[in-house]
C-alpha positions as CSV (number, residue, x, y, z in Angstrom):
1,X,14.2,-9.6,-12.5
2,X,13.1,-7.6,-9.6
3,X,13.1,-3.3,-10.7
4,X,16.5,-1.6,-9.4
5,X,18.2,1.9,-8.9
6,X,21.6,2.7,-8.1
7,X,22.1,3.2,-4.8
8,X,22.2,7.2,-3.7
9,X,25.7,8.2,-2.4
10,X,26.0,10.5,0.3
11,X,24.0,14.0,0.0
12,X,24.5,15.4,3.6
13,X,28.0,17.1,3.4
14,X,29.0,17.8,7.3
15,X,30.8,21.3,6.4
16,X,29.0,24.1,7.8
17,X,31.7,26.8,6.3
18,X,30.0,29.6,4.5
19,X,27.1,30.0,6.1
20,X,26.5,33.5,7.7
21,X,25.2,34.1,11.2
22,X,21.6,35.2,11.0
23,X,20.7,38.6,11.3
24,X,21.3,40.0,15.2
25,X,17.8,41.0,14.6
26,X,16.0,37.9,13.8
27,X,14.2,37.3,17.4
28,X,13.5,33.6,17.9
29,X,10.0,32.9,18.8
30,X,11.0,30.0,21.4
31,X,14.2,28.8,22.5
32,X,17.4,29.3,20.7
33,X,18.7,27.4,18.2
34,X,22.5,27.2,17.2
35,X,23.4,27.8,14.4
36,X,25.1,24.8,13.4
37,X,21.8,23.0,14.0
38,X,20.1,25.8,11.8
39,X,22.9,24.9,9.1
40,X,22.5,21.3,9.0
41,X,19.0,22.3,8.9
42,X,19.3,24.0,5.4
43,X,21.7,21.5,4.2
44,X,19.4,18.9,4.9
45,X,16.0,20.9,2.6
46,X,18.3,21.8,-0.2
47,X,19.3,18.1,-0.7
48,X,15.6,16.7,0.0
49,X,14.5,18.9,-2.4
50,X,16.8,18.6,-4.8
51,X,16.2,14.3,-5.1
52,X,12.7,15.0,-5.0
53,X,13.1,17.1,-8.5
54,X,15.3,14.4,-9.6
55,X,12.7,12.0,-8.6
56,X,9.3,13.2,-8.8
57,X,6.6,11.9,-11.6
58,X,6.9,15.3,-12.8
59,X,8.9,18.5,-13.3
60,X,8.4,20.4,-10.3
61,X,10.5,24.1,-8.6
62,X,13.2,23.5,-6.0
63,X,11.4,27.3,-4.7
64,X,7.9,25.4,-5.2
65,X,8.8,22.7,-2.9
66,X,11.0,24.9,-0.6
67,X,8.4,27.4,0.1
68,X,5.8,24.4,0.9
69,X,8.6,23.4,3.6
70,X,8.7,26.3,5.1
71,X,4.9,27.0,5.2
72,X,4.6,23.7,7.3
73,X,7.2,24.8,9.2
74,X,5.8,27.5,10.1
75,X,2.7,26.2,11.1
76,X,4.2,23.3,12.9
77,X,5.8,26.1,15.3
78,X,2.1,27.7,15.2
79,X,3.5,30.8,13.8
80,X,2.2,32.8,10.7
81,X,3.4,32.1,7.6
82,X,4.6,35.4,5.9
83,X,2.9,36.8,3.3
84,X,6.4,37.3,1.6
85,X,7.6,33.8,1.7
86,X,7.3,32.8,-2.0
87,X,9.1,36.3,-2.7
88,X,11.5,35.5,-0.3
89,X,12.7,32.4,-1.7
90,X,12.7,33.5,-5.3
91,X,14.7,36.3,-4.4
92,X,17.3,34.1,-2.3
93,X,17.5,31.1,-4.7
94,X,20.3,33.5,-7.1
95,X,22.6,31.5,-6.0
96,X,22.9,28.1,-3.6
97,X,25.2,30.1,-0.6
98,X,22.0,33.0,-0.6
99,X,19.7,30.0,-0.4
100,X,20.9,28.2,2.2
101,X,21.7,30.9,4.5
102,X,18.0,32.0,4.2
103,X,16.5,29.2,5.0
104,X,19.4,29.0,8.0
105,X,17.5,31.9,8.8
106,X,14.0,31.2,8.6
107,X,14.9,28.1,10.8
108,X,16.5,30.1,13.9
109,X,13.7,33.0,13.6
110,X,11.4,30.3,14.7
111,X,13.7,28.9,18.0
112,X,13.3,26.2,19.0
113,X,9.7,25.0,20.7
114,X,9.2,21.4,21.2
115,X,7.8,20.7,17.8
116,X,10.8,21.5,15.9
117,X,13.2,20.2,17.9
118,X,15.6,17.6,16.7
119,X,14.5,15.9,13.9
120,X,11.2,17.4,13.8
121,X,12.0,20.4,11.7
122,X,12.9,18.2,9.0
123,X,9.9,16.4,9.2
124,X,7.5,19.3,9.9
125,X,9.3,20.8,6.4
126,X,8.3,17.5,4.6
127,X,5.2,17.2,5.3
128,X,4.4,20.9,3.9
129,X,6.6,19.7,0.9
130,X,4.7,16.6,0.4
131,X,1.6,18.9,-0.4
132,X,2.6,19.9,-3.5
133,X,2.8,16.7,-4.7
134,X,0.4,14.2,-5.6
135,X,-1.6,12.5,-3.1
136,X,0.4,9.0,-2.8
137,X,3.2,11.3,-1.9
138,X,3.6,11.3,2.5
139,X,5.8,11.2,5.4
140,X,6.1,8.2,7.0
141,X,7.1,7.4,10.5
142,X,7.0,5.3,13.0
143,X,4.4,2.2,12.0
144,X,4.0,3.2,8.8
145,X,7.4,3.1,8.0
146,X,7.8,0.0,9.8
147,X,5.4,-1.7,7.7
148,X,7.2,-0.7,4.1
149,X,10.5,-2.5,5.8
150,X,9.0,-5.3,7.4
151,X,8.9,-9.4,6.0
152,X,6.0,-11.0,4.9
153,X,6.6,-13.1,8.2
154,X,5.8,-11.2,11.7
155,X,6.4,-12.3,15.4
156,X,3.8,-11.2,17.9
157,X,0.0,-11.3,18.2
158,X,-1.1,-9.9,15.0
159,X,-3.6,-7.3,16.1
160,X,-2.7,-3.4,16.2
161,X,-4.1,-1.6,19.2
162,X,-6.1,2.1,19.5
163,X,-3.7,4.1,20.9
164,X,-5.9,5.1,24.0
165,X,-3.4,7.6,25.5
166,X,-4.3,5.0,28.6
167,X,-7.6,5.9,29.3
168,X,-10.0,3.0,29.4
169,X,-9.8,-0.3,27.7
170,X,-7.4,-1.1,24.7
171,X,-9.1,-1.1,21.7
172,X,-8.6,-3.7,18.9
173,X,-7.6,-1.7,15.7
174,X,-6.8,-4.5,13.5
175,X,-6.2,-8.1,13.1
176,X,-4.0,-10.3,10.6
177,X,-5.6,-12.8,9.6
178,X,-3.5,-15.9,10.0
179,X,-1.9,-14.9,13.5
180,X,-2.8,-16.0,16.7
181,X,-5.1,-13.4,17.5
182,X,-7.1,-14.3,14.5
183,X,-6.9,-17.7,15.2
184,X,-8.5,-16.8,18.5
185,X,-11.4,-14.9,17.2
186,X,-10.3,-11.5,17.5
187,X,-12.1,-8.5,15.5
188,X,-11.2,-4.9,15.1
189,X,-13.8,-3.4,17.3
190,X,-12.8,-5.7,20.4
191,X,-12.1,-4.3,23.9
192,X,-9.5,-5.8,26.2
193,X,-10.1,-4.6,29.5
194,X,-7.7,-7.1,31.2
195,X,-4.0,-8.8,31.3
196,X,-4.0,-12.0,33.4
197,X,-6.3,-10.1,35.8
198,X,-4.6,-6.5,35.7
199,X,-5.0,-3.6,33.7
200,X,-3.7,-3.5,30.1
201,X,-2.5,-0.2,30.0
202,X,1.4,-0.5,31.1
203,X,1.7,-3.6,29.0
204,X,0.6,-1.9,25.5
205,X,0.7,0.7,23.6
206,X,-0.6,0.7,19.5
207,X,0.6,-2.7,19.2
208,X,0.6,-5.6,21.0
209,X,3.6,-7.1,18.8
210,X,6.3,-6.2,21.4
211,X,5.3,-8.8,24.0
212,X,7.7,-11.4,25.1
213,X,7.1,-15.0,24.1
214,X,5.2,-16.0,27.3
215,X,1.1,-16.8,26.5
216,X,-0.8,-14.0,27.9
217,X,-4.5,-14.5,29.2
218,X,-6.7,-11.4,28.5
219,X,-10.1,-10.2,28.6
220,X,-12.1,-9.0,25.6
221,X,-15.7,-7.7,25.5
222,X,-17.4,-7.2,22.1
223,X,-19.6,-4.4,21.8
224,X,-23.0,-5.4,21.7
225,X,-22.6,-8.6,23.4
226,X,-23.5,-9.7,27.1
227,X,-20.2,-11.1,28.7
228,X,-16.7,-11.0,28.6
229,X,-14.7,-14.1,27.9
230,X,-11.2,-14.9,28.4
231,X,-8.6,-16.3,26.2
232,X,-5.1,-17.2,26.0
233,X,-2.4,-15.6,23.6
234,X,1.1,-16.4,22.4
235,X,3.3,-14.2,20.4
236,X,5.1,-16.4,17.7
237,X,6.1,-15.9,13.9
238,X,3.5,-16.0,11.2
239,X,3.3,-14.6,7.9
240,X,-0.1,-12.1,7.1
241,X,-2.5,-14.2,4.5
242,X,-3.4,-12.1,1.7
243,X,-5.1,-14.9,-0.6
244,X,-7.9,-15.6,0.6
245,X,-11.1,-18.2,-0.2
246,X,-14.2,-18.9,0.7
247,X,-14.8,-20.7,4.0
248,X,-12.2,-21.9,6.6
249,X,-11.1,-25.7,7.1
250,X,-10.7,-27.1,10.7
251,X,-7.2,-27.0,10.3
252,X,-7.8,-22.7,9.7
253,X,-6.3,-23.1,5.9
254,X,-9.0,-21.7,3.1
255,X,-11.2,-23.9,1.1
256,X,-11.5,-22.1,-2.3
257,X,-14.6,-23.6,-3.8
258,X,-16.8,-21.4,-4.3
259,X,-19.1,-24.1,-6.3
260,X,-18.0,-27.5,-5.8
261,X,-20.3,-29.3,-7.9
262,X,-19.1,-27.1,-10.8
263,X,-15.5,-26.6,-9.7
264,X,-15.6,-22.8,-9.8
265,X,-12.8,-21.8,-7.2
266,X,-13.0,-18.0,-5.6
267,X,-9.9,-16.1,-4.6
268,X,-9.8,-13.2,-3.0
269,X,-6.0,-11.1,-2.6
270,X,-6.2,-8.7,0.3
271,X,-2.8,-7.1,-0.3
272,X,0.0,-7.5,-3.1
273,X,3.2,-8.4,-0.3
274,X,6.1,-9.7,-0.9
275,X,5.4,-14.3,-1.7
276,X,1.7,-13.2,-2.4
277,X,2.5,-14.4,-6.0
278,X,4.3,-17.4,-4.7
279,X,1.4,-18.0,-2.4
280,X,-1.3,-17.6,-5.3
281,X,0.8,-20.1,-7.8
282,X,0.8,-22.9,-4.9
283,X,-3.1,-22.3,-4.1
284,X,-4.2,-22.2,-8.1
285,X,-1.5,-25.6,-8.4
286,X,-3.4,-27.4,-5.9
287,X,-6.4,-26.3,-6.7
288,X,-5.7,-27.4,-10.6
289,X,-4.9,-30.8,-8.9
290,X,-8.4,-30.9,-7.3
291,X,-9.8,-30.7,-10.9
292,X,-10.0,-26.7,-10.9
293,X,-12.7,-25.4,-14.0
294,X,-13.0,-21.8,-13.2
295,X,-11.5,-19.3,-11.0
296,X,-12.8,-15.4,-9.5
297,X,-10.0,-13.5,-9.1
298,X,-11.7,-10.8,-6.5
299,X,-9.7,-7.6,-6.6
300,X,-12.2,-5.3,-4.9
301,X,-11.2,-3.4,-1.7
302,X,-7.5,-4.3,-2.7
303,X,-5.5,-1.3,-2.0
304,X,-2.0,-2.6,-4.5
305,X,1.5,-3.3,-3.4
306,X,4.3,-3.9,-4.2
307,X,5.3,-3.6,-7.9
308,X,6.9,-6.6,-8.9
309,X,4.5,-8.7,-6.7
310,X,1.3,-7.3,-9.2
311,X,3.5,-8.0,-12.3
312,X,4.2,-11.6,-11.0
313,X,0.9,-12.2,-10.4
314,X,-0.3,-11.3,-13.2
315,X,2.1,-13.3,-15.3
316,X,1.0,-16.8,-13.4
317,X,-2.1,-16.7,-15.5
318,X,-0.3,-15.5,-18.9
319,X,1.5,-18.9,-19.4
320,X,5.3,-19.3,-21.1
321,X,4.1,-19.0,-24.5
322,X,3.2,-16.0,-26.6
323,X,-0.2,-16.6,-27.4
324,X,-2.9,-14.1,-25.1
325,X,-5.9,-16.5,-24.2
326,X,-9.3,-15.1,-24.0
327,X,-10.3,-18.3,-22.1
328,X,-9.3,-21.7,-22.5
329,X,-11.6,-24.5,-24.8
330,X,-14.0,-26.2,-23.3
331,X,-16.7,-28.3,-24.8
332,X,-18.7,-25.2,-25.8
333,X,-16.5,-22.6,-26.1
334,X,-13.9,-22.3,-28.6
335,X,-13.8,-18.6,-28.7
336,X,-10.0,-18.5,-28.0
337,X,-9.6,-19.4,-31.9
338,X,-10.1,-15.9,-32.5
339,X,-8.7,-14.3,-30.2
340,X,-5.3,-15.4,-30.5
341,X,-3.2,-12.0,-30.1
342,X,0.4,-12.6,-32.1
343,X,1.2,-8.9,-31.8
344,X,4.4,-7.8,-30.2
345,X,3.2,-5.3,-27.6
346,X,4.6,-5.7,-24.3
347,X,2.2,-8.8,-22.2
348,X,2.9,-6.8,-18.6
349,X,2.3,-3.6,-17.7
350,X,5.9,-1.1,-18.1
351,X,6.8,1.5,-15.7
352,X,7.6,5.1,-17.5
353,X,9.9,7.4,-15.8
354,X,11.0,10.8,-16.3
355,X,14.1,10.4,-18.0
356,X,12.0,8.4,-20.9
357,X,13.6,4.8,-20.0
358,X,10.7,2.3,-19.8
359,X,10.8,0.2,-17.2
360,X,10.1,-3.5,-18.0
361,X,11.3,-7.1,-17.6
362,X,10.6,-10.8,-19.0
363,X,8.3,-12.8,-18.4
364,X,8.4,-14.6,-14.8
365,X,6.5,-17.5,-14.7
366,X,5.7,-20.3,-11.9
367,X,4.1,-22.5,-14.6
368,X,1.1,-22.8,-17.7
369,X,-1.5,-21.7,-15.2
370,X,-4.3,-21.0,-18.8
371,X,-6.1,-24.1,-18.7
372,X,-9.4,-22.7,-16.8
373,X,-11.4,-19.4,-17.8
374,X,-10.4,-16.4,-15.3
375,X,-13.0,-13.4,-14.3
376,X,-11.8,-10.6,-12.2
377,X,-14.0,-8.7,-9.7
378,X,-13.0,-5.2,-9.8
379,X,-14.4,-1.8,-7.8
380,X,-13.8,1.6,-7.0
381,X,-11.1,0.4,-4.2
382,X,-8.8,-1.7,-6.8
383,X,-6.0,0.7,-6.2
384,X,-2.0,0.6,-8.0
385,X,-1.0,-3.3,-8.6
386,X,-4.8,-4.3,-8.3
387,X,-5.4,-2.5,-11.3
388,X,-2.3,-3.2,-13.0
389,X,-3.2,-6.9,-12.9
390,X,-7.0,-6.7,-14.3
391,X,-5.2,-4.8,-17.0
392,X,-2.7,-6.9,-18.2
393,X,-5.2,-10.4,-18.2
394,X,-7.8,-8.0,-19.6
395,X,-5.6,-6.2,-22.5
396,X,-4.0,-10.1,-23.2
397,X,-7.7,-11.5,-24.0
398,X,-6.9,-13.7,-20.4
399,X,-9.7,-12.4,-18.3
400,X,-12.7,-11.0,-18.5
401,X,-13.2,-7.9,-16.1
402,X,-16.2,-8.0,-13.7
403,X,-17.8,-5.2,-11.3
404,X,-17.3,-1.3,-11.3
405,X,-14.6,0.8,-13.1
406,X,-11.3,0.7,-10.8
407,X,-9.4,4.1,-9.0
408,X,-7.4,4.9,-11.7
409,X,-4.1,4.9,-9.3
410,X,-1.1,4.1,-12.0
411,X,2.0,5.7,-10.1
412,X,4.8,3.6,-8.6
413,X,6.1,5.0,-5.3
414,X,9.8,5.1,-4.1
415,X,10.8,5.4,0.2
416,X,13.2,7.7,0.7
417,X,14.2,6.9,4.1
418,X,15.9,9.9,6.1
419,X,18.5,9.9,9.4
420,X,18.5,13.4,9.9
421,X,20.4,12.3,13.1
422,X,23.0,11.1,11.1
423,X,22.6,13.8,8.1
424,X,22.4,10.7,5.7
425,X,20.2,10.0,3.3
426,X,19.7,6.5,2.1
427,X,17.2,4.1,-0.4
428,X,15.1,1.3,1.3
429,X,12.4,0.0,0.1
430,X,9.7,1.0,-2.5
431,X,7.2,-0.9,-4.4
432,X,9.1,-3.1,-6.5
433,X,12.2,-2.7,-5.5
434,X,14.0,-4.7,-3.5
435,X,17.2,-3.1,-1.3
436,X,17.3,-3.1,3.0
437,X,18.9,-0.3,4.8
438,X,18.6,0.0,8.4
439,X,15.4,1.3,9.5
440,X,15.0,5.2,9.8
441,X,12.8,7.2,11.8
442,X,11.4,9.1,8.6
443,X,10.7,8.4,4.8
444,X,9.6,10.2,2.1
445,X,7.4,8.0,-0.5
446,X,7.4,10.3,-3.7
447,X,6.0,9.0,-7.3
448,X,8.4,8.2,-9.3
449,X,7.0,6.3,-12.3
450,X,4.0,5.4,-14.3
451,X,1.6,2.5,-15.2
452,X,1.5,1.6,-18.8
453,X,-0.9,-1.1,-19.6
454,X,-0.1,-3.7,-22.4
455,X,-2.6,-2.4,-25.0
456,X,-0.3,1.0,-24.4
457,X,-4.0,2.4,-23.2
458,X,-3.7,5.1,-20.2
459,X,-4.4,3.9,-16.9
460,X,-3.9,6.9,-14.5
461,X,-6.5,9.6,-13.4
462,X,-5.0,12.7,-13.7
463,X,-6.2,15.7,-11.7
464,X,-8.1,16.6,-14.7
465,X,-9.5,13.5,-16.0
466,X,-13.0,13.6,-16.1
467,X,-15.4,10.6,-16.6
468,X,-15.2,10.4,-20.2
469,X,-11.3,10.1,-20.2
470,X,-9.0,6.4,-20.5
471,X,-8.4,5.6,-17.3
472,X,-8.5,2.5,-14.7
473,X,-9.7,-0.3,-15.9
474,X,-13.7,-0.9,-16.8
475,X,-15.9,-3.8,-17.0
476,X,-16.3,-6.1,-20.0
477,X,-19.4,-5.4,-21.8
478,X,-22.2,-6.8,-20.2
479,X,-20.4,-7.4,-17.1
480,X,-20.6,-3.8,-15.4
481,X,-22.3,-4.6,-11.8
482,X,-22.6,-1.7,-10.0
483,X,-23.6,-1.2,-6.2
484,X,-24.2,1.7,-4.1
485,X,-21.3,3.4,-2.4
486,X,-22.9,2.0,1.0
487,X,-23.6,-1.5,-0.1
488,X,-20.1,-1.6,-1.0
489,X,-19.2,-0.8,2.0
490,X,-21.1,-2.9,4.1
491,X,-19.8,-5.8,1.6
492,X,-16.4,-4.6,2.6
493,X,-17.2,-5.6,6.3
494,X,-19.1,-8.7,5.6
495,X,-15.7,-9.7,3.9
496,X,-13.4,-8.5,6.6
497,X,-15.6,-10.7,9.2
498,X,-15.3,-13.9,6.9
499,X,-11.8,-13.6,6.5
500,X,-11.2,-13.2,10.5
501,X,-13.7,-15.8,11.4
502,X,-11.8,-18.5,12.7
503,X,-12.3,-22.0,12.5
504,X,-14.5,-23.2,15.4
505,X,-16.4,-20.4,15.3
506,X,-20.2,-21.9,14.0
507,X,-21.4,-18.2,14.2
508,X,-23.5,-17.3,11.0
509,X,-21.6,-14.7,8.8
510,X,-23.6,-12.7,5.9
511,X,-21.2,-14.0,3.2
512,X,-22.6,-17.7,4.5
513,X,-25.6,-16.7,2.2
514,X,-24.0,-16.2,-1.5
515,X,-27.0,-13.5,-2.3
516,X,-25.3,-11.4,0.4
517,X,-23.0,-10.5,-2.6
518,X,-24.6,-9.7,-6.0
519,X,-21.5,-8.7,-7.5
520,X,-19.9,-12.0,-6.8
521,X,-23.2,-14.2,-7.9
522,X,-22.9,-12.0,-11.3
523,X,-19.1,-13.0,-11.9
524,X,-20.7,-16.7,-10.8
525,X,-23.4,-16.9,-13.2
526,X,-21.3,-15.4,-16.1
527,X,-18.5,-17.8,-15.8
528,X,-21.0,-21.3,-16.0
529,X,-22.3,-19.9,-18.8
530,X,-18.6,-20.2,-20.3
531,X,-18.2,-23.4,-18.9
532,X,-21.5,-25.5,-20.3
């Protein structure tokens, strides 16, 4: 069952009453602003900041946070920030009518340039707030708050453009793999200088998912290579893959062997979105059809997700019973006979909150997925859900961890999504939970919860944590592989290019060569050692 909150009622009253007229000697620095605006203004911070302190991981100071809002509103008007702010506000917070006529105030002292106007004040506040929380805590507008509210399934190209402010040729920033640029042989990197012969420039801007349904012919030039060469694109609806394989079939669908001979599959999860799990279970069914002995469950470079996507993902390999497997018998290894674990501790990973309510759920399963041994590739970049999956098959004996030691990222995030032209405040989406609201044009994503692991070990890195300290999740003995920082990320790109090469391309990739990847041969070798 899929995490929940109640729904937030209103928290923008409309009533201005009670709220002074600034001081005749306050001198805006810009244009005016009237005071109603400057009202709603204050309204608007108070009840921010009073749902972040409801909300937040940890206790935190309604001052605290309202003196970080008015420091980046400050700046964002490029104007000093007093020296007497925190003063200020401790001295005005007495009572709420002192409080919100101060910051009424501050507001209209700073007028009204063009970077606070509207619904920029409000935003420029936020993202001083924001700084005083933890780091997962931002403001996000525009894309990246289209991208928390958008559907595993997309219409358009899928590529994401440089924006170039129009100078030059369009820049490819991005590509999904699975769309029709992809399909096309698209790479970040990419220039298109052309649209059916003209310049790009009025047709885009940062994406090119806007287009109308008619094919497009444009020019792309790769750095690095001789001549241009023109291709033709049309916008339709496709869903982003995020488990990936090995090599692409003619058809553009994955072939996940990674060793045929053997039947050792590879799977690679780019990004825990909504049906990835429903995605994985129909991948490791048909796979299990083809005979399936082993899998690699690569989780490097995965930056997390959503929450109940990582939980479901984890629980396809856990099976309906209670028994944790270490690995399944085979003809030489009967190991699972001891390491049968009857105990009673939770098999997923909980969410702790604030108010001391754990948050956790029964098993969801799509089936007995236990019968083949699992190991799980793991690096510095497994991040949130990543991590919370290695965790739960490695804490039930169902996995065995491969790689480096992960982030140590075990907060769950919330959207709250703002319409501070409305003066309504509203929940959309978060990881893991599951409610649609009309689409603002700002959100706050705040930490609300915390990462348990099964075992009940820690899994966050605090501030303070220091090498030494529980945290993430670490290799099995004997299977730490580490790599230098730019190794890994030059295995990062050879990745990216195998996942976007498409079909008839017969260009050589470095992946095409499995010593390109140590880490990977490792997990290999390891796992047909448990399988003789």
């Amino acid at each position: 069952m899929r995490a929940s909150l109640t729904a937030l009622s209103d928290v923008f009253c409309t009533g201005l009453r009670g709220l002074a007229n600034p001081n005749r000697d306050d001198k805006p620095a810009g244009p005016p602003v009237r005071p109603q605006e400057a009202g709603e203004y204050a309204i608007q911070l108070l009840e921010i900041s009073q749902i972040v302190i409801s909300k937040y991981i940890r206790p935190i100071s309604r001052e605290e946070l309202l003196v970080a809002a008015l420091a980046g509103l400050h700046e964002a008007a490029r104007a000093p920030v007093p020296h007497s702010l925190a003063s200020e506000v401790r001295k005005a917070a007495v009572s709420e009518y002192e409080l919100r006529k101060y910051l009424a105030r501050a507001r209209q002292r700073l007028g009204n340039p063009e970077s606070l106007r509207g619904p920029l004040a409000v935003q420029a506040s936020l993202a001083g707030m924001v700084r005083v929380l933890d780091p997962y805590c931002a403001v996000l507008n525009g894309p990246a708050l289209e991208r928390v509210n958008t559907m595993e399934r997309h219409y358009g190209l899928g590529l994401e453009l440089v924006d170039s402010s129009g100078i030059g040729p369009m820049i490819v920033k991005s590509v999904a793999p699975g769309g029709p640029a992809q399909r096309a042989g698209l790479r970040p990197g990419d220039q298109i200088a052309a649209l059916d012969g003209r310049s790009m420039n009025p047709y885009f801007g940062r994406s090119a998912d806007g287009l109308s349904p008619d094919p497009v012919r444009i020019s792309v030039s790769r750095p690095g290579s001789k001549s241009a060469r023109t291709i033709t694109l049309k916008p339709e609806n496709f869903r982003t893959e995020t488990v990936l394989g090995v090599s692409r079939r003619e058809d553009n669908s994955w072939d996940y062997f990674l060793d045929a001979e053997h039947k050792v599959a590879y799977v690679s999860i780019s990004a825990l979105e909504r049906d990835t799990s429903e995605e994985l279970a129909q991948v490791l069914t048909e796979l299990r059809t083809a005979k399936l002995r082993g899998l690699i469950l690569d989780l490097r470079w995965c930056p997390g997700g959503f929450l109940d996507e990582s939980r479901d993902v984890a629980d396809l390999f856990l099976g309906d019973t209670n028994l944790a497997f270490l690995m399944q018998p085979t003809p030489a290894n009967l190991l699972p006979a001891f390491f049968v674990n009857l105990s009673a501790h939770s098999r997923n990973a909980t969410v702790w909150h604030r108010d001391g309510e754990p948050d956790s759920r029964r098993h969801r399963g799509f089936g007995n997925l236990v019968q083949f041994p699992v190991i799980v590739l793991v690096n510095e970049e497994t991040v949130g859900g990543a991590e919370l999956i290695a965790a739960v098959l490695q804490d039930n004996h169902r996995a065995l961890v491969c790689g480096q030691r992960t982030r140590g990222k075990a907060t769950v995030q919330i959207v709250l999504p703002l319409d501070v032209r409305n003066d309504r405040l509203g929940l959309m989406r978060s990881e893991g939970l599951g409610w649609t609201v009309p689409v603002p044009k700002t959100g706050l994503k705040i930490s609300y919860g915390l990462l348990v692991r099964p075992s009940g070990k820690n899994l966050n890195r605090f501030p303070d944590s220091t090498a030494a300290d529980e945290w993430g999740v670490s290799p099995d003995p004997r299977l730490e592989f580490r790599v230098s920082a730019d190794l890994s990320r030059q295995l990062k790109a050879f990745l990216q290019l195998q996942d976007l090469r498409p079909a008839w391309d017969r260009d050589i990739l470095p992946l095409d060569d499995p010593a390109a990847d140590p880490q990977r041969q490792a997990a290999l070798a390891h796992l047909l050692q448990l399988l003789k």
